[in-house]
C-alpha positions, 0 to 999 in steps of 0.5 A: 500500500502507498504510505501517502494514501492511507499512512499505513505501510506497504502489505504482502501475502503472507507465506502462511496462506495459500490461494486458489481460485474459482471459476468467475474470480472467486476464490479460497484463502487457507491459513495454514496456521489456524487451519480456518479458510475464508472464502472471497468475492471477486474484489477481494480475491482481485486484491489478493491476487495483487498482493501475491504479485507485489503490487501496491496499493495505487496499482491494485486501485487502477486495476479495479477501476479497469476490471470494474465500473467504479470510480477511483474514490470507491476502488481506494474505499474498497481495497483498503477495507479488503486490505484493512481485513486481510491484515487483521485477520493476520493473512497480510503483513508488512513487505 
């Protein structure tokens, strides 16, 4: 993520956590360590996608705003909630 936007320090997938997935963008993350999986909606796995290719955060937006039919502002909302979740849920770390 870019320091500039939300003041918060750039995130990675961390190694605990494997992807897979679906047909129509959905898709699993399994957390090795908790055993728990969380299933996600297309954005988030969009946002996932990003972080285990080493995007940041301005990249990730532009990607959504191309994927999707959403302005700039509400891609910048969206990814960070998602990203704010991942890190919570302690699936996304500092790089």
């Amino acid at each position: 993520m870019s320091e500039s936007v939300t003041n918060q320090p750039a995130l990675r997938a961390l190694d605990h956590v494997v992807s897979t997935d679906f047909e129509g963008g959905e898709g699993v993350l399994v957390d090795l360590n908790t055993r728990k999986y969380y299933r996600l909606n297309e954005t988030a796995m969009l946002v996932w996608r990003g972080l285990e290719n080493g995007r940041g955060f301005d990249e990730i937006v532009e990607e959504m705003t191309g994927e999707y039919e959403v302005t700039p502002e509400r891609a910048r909302e969206s990814v960070e909630k998602i990203l704010n979740n991942f890190r919570s849920l302690r699936l996304a770390g500092p790089r």
